[in-house]
C-alpha positions in Angstrom: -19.2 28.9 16.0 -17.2 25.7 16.3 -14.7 24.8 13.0 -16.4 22.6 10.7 -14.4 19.4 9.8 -14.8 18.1 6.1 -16.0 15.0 4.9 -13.2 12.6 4.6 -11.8 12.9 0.3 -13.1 9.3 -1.4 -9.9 8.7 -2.9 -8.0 8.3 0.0 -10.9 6.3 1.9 -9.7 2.3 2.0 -12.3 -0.4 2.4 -11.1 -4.2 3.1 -10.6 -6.0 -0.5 -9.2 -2.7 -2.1 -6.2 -3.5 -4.0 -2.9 -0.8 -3.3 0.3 -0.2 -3.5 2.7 0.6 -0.4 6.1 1.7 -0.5 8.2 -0.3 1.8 11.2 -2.6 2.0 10.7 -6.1 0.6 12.1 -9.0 -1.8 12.3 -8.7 -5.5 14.3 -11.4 -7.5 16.5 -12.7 -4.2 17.4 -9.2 -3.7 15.8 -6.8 -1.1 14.8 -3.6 -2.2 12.9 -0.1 -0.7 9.8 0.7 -3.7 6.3 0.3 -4.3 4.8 -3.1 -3.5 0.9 -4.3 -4.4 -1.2 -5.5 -1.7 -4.6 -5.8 -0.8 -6.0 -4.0 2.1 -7.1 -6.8 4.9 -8.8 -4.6 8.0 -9.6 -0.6 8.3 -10.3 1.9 11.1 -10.5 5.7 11.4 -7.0 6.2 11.6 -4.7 3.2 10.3 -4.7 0.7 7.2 -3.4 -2.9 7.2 -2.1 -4.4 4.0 -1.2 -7.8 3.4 1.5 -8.7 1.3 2.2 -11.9 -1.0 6.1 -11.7 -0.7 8.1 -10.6 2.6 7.8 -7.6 3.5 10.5 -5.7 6.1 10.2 -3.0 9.0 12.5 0.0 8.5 14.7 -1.2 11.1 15.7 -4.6 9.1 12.7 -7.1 10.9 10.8 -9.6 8.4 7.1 -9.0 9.3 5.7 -12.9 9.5 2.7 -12.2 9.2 3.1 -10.2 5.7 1.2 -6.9 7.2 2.0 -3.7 7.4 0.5 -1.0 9.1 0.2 2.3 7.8 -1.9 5.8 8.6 -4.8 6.4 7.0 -3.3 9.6 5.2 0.2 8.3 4.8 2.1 8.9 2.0 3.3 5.4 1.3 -0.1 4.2 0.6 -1.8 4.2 -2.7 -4.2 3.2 -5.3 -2.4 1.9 -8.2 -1.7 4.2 -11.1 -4.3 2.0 -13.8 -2.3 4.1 -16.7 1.3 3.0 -15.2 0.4 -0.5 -15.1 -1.5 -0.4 -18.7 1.9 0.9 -19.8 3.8 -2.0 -18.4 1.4 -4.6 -19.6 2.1 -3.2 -23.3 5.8 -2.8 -23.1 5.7 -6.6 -21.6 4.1 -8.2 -24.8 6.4 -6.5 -27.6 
């Protein structure tokens, strides 16, 4: 019998227009830093997610991407929906 594969899990499915977060190197206040980063997701296949950032965004190995995209796996671990909670939390603490 051959193995059954599972459908792929909803949360981690991306569709063009979805807004994530990515954890790379890129520019906060004139300073260059290695975090989480919003962008939205611009193109999709089976295997790999391109995100498109506002702000420059850097390759590991110091390179500014020009285009603002960055390319990640499907599954990675430096792709993610962003936390609704963490951000409600930050818009509170923002208007005391």
């Amino acid at each position: 019998m051959p193995p059954v594969m599972r459908p792929p899990d909803p949360e981690s499915t991306y569709e063009v227009g979805d807004i994530v977060e990515v954890f790379c190197d890129h520019d906060k206040n004139g300073e260059r830093i290695r975090g989480w980063l919003k962008g939205i997701v611009v193109q999709v296949d089976a295997k790999m997610v391109a995100v498109q950032f506002r702000s420059s965004v850097y390759l590991t190995d110091g390179w500014m991407v020009p285009d603002h995209i960055l390319w990640y796996p499907v599954h990675s671990d430096h792709i993610r929906f962003p936390n609704k909670r963490s951000h409600t939390q930050k818009a509170d603490t923002s208007l005391v």
